[in-house]
mmCIF file as Biopython writes it, N, C-alpha, C and O atoms, coordinates in Angstrom:
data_model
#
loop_
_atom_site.group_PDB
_atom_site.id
_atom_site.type_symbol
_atom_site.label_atom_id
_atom_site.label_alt_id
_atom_site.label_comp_id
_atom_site.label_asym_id
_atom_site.label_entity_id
_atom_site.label_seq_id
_atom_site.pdbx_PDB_ins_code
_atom_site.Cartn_x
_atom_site.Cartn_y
_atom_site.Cartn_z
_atom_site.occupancy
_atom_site.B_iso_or_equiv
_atom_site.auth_seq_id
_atom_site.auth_asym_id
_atom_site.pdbx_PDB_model_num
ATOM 1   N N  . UNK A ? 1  ? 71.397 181.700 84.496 1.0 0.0 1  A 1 
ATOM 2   C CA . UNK A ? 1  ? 71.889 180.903 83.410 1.0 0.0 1  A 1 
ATOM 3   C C  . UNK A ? 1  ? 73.321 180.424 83.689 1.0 0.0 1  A 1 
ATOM 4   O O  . UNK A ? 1  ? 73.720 179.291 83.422 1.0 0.0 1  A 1 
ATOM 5   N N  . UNK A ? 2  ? 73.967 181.279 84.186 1.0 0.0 2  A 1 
ATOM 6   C CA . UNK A ? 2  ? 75.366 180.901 84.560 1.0 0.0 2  A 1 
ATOM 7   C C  . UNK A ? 2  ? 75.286 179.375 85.467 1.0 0.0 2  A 1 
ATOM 8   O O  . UNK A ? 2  ? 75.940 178.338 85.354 1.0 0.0 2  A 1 
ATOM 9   N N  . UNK A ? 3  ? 74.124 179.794 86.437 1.0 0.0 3  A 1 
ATOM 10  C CA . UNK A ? 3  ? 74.350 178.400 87.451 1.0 0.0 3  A 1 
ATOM 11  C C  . UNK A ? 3  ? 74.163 177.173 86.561 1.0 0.0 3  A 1 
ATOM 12  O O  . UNK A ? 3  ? 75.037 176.312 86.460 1.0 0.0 3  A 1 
ATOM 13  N N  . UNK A ? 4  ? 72.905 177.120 85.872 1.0 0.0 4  A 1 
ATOM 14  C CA . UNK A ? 4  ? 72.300 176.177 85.265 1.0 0.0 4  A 1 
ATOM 15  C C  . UNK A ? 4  ? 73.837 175.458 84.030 1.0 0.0 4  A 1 
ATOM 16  O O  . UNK A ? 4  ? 73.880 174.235 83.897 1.0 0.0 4  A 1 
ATOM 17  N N  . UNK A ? 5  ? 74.688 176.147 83.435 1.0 0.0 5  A 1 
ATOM 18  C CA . UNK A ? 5  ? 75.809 175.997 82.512 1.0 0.0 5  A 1 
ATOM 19  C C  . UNK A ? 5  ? 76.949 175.168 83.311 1.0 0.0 5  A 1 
ATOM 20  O O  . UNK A ? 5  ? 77.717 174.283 82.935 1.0 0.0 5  A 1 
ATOM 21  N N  . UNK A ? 6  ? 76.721 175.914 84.777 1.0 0.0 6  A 1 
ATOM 22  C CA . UNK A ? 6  ? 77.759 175.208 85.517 1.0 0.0 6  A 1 
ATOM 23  C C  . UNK A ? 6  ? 77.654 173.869 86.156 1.0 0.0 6  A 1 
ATOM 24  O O  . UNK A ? 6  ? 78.603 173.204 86.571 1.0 0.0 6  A 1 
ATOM 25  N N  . UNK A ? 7  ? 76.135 173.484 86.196 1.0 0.0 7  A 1 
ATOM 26  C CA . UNK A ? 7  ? 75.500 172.226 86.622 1.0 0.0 7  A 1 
ATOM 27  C C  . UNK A ? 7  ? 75.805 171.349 85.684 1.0 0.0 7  A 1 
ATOM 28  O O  . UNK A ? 7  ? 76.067 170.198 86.032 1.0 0.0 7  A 1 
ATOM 29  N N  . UNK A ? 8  ? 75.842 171.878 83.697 1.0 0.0 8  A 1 
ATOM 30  C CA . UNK A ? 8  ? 76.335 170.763 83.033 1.0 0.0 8  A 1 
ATOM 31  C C  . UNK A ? 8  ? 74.765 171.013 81.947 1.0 0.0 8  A 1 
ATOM 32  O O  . UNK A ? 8  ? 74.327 170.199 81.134 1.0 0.0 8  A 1 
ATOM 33  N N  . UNK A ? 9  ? 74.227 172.286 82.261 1.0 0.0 9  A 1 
ATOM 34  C CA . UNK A ? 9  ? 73.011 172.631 81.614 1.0 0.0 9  A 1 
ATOM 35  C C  . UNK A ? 9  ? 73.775 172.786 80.038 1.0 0.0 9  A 1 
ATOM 36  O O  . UNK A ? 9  ? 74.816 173.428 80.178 1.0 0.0 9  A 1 
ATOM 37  N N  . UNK A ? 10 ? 73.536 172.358 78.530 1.0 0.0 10 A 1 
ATOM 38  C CA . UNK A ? 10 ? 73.658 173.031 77.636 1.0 0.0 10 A 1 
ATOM 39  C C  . UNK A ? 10 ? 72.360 174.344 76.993 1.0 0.0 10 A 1 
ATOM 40  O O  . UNK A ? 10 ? 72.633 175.392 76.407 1.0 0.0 10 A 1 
ATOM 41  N N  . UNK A ? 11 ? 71.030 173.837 77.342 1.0 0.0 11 A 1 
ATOM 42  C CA . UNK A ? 11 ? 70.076 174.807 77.223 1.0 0.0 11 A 1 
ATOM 43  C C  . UNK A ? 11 ? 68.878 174.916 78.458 1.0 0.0 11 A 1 
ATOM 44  O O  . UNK A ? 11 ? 68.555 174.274 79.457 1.0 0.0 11 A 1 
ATOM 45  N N  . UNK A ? 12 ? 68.487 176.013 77.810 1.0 0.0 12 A 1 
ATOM 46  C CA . UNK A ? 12 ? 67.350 176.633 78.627 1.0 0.0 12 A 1 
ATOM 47  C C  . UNK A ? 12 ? 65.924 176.891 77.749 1.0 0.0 12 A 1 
ATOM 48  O O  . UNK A ? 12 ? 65.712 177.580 76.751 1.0 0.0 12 A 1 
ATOM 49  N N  . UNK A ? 13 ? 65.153 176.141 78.463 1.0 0.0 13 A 1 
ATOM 50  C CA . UNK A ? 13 ? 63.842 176.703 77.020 1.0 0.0 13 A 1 
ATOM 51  C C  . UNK A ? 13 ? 62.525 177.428 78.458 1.0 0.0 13 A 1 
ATOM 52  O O  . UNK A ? 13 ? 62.355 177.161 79.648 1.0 0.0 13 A 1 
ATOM 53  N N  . UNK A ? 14 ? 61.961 178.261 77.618 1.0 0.0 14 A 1 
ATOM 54  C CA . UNK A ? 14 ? 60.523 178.517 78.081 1.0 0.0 14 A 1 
ATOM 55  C C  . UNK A ? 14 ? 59.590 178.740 77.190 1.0 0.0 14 A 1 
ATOM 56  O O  . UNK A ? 14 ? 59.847 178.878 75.994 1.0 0.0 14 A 1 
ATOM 57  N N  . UNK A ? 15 ? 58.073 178.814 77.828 1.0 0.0 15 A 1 
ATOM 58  C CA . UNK A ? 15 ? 57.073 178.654 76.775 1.0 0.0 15 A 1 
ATOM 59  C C  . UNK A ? 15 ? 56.297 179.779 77.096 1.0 0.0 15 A 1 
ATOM 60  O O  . UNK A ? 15 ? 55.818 179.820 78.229 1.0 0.0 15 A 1 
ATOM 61  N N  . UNK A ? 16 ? 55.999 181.058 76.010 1.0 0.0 16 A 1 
ATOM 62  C CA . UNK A ? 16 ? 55.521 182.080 75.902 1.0 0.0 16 A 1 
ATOM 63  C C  . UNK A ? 16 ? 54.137 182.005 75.255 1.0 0.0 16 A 1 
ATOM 64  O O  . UNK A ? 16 ? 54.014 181.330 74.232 1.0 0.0 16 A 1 
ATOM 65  N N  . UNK A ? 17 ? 53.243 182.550 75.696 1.0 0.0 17 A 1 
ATOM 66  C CA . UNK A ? 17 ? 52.023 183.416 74.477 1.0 0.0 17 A 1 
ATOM 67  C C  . UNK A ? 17 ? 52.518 184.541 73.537 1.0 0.0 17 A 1 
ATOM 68  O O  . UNK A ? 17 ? 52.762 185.712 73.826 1.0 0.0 17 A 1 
ATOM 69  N N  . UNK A ? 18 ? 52.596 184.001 72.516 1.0 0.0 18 A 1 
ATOM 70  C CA . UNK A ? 18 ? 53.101 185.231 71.336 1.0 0.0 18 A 1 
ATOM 71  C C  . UNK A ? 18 ? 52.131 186.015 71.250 1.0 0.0 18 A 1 
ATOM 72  O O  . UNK A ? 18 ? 52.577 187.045 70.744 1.0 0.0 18 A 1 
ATOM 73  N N  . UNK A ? 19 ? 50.791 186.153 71.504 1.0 0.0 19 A 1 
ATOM 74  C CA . UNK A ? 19 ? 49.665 186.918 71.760 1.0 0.0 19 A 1 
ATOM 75  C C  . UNK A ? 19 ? 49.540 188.129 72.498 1.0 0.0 19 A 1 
ATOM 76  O O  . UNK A ? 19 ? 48.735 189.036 72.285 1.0 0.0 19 A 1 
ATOM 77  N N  . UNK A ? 20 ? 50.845 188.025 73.829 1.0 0.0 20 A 1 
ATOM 78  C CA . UNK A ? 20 ? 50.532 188.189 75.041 1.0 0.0 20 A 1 
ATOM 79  C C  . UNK A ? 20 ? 51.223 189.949 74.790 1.0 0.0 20 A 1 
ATOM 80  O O  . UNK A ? 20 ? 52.369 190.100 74.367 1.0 0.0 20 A 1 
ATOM 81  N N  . UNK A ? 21 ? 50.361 191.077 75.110 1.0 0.0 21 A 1 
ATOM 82  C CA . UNK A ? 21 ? 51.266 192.537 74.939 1.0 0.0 21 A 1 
ATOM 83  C C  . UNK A ? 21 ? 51.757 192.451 75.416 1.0 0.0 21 A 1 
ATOM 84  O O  . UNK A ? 21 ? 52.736 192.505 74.672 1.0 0.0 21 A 1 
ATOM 85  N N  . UNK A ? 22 ? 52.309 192.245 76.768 1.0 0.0 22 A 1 
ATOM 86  C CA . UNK A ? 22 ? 53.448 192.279 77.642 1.0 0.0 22 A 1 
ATOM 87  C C  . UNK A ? 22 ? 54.200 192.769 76.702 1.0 0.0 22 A 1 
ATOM 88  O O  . UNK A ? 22 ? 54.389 193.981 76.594 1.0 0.0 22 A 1 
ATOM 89  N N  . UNK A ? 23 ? 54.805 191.740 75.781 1.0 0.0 23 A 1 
ATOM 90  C CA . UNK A ? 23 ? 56.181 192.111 75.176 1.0 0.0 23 A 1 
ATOM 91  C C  . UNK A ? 23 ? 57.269 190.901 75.214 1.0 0.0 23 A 1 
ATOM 92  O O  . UNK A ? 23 ? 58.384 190.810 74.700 1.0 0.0 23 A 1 
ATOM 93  N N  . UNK A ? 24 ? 56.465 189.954 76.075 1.0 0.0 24 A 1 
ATOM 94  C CA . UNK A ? 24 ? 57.585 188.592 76.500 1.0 0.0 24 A 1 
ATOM 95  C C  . UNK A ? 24 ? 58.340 188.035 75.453 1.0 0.0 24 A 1 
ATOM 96  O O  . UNK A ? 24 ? 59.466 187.544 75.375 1.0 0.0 24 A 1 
ATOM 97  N N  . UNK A ? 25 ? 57.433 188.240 74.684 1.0 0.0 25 A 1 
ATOM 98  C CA . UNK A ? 25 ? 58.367 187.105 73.328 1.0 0.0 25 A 1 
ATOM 99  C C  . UNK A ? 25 ? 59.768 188.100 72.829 1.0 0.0 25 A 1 
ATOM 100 O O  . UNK A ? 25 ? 60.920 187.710 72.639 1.0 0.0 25 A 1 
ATOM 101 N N  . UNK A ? 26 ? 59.181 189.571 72.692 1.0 0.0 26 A 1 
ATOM 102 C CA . UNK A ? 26 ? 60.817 189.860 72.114 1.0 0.0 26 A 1 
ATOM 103 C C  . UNK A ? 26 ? 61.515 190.292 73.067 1.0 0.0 26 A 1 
ATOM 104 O O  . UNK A ? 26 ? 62.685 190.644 72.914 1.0 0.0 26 A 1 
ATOM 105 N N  . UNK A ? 27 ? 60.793 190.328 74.358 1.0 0.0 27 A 1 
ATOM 106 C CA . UNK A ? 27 ? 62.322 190.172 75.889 1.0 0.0 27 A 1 
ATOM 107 C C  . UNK A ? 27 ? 62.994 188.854 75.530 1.0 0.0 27 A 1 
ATOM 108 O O  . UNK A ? 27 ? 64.220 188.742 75.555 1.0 0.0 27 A 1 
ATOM 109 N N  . UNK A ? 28 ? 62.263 187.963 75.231 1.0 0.0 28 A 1 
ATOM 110 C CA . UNK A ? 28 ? 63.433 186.621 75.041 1.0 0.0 28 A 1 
ATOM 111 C C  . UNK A ? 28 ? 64.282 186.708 74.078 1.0 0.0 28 A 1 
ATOM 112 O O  . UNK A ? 28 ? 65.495 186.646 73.881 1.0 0.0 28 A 1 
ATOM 113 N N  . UNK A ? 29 ? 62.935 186.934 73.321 1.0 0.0 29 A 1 
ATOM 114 C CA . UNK A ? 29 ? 64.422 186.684 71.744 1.0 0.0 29 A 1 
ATOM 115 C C  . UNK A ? 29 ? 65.349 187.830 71.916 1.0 0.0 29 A 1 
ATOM 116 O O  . UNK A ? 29 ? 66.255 188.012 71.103 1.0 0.0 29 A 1 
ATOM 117 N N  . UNK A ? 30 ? 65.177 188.562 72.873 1.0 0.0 30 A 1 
ATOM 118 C CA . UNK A ? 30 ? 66.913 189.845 72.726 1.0 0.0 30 A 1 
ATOM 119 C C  . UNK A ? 30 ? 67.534 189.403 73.772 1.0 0.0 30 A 1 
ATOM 120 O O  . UNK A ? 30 ? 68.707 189.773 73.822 1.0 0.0 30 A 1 
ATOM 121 N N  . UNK A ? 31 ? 67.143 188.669 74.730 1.0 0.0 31 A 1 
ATOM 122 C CA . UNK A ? 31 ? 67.930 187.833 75.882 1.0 0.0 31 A 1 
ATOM 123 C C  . UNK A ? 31 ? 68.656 186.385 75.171 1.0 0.0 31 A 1 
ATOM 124 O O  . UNK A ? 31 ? 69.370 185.598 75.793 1.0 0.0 31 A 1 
ATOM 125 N N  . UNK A ? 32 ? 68.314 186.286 73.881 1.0 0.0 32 A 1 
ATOM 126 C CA . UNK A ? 32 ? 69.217 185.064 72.873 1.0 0.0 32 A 1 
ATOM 127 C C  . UNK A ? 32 ? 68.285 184.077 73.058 1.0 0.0 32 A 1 
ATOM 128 O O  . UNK A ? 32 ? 68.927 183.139 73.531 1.0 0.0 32 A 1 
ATOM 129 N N  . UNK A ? 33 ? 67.078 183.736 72.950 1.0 0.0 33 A 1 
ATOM 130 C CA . UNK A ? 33 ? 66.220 182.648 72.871 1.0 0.0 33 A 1 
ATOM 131 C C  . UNK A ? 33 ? 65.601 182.754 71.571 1.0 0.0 33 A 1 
ATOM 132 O O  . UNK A ? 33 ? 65.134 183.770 71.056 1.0 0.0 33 A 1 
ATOM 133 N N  . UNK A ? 34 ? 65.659 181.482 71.063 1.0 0.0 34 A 1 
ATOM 134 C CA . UNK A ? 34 ? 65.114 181.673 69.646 1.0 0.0 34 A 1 
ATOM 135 C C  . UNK A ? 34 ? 64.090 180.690 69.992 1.0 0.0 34 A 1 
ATOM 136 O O  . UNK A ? 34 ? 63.959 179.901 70.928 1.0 0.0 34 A 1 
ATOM 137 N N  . UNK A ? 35 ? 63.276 181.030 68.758 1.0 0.0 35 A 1 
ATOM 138 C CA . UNK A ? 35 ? 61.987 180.178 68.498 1.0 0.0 35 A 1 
ATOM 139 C C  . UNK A ? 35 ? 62.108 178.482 68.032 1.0 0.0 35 A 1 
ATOM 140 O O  . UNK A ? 35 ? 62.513 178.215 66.901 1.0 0.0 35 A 1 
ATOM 141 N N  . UNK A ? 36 ? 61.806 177.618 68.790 1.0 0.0 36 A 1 
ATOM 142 C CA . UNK A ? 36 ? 62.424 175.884 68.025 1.0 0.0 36 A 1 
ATOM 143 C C  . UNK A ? 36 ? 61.094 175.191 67.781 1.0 0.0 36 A 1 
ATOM 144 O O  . UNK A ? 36 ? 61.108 174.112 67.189 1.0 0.0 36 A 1 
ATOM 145 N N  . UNK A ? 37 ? 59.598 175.882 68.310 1.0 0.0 37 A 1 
ATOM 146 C CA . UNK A ? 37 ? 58.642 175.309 68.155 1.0 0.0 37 A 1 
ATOM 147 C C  . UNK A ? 37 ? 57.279 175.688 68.706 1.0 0.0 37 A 1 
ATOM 148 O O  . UNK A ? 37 ? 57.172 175.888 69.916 1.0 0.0 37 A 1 
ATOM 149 N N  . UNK A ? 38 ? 56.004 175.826 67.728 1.0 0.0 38 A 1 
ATOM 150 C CA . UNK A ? 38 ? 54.775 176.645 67.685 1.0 0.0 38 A 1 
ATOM 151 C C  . UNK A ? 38 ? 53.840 175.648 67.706 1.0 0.0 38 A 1 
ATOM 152 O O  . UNK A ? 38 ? 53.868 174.516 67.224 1.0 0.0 38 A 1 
ATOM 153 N N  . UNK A ? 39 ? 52.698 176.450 68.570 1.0 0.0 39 A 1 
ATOM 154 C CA . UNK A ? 39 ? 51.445 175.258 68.743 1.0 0.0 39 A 1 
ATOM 155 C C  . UNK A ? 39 ? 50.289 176.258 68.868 1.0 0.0 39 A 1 
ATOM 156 O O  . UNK A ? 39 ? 50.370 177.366 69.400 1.0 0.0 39 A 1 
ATOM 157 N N  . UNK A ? 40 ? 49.017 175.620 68.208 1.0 0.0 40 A 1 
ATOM 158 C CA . UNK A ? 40 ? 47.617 176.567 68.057 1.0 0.0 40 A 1 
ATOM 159 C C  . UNK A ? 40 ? 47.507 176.020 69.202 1.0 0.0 40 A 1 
ATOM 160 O O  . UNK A ? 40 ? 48.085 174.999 69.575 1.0 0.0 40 A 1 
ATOM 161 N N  . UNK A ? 41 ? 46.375 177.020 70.111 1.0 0.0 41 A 1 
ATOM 162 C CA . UNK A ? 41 ? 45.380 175.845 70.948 1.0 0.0 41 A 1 
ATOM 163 C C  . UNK A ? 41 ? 44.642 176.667 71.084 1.0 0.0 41 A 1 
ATOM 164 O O  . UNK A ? 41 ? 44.953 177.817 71.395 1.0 0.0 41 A 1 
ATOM 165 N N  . UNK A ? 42 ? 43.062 176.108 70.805 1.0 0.0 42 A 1 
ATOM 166 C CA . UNK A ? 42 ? 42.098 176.159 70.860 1.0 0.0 42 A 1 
ATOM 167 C C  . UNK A ? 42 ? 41.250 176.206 71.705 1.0 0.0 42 A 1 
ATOM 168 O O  . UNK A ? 42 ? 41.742 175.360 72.452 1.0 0.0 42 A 1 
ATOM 169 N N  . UNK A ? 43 ? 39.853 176.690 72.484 1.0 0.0 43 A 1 
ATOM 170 C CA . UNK A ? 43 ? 39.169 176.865 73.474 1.0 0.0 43 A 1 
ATOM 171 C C  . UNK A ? 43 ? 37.406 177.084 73.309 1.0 0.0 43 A 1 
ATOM 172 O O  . UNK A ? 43 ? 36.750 178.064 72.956 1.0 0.0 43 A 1 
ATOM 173 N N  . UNK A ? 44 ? 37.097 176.022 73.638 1.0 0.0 44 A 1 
ATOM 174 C CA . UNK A ? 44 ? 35.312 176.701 73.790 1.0 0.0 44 A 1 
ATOM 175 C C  . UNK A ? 44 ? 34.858 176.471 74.431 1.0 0.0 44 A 1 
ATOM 176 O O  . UNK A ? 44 ? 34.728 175.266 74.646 1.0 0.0 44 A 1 
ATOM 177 N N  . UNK A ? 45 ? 34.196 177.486 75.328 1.0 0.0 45 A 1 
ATOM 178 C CA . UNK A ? 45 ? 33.484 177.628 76.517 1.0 0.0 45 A 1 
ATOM 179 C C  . UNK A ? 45 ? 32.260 176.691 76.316 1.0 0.0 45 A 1 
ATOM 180 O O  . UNK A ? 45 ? 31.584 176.921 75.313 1.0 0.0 45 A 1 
ATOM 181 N N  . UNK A ? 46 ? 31.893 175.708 77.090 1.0 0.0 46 A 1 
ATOM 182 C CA . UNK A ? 46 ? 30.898 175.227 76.988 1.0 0.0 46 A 1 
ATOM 183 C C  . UNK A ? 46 ? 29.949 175.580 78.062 1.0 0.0 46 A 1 
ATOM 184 O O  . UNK A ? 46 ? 30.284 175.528 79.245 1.0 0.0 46 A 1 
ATOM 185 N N  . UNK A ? 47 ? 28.378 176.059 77.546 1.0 0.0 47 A 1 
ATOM 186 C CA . UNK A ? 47 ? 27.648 177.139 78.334 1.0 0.0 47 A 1 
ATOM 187 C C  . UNK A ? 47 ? 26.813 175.583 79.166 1.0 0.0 47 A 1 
ATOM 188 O O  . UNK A ? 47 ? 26.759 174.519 78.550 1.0 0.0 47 A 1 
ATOM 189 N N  . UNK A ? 48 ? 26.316 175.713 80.394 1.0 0.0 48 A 1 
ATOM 190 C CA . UNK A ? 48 ? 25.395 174.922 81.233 1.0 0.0 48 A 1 
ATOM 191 C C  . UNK A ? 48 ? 23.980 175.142 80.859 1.0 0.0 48 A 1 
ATOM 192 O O  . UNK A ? 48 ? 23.388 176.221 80.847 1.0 0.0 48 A 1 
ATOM 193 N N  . UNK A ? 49 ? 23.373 173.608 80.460 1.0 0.0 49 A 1 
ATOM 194 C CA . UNK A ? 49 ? 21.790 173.333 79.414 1.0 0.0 49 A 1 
ATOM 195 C C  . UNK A ? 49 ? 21.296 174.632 80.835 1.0 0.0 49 A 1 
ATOM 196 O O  . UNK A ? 49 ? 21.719 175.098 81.894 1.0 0.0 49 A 1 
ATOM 197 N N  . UNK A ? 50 ? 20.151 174.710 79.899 1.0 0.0 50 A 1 
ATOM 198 C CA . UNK A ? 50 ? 19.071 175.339 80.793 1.0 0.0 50 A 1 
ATOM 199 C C  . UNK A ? 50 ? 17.899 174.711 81.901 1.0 0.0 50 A 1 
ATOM 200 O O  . UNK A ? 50 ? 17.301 173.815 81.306 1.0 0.0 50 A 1 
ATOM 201 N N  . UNK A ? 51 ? 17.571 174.809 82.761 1.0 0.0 51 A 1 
ATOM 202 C CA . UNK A ? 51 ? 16.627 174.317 83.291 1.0 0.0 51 A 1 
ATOM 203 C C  . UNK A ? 51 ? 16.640 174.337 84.543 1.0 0.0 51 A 1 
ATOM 204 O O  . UNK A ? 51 ? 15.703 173.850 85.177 1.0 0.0 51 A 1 
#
């Protein structure tokens, strides 16, 4: 982060699974990343016809 500030960076974002046990989301938010924006996404396996 230091380098990125010194390049002329004002922020840093990444994109987490809040789902995910790891734990990632509140390693960030105690590393000072806050939340600026949430998205569903959705998934269905579509199975191959028979024959």
């Amino acid at each position: 982060m230091k380098r990125y500030r010194a390049a002329g960076m004002d922020n840093a974002g990444l994109g987490v699974d809040t789902e995910n046990p790891s734990g990632a989301l509140g390693l960030y938010e105690r590393m000072g990343y806050v939340p600026t924006q949430r998205s569903i996404v959705f998934d269905l396996p579509i199975e191959a016809p028979e024959g």
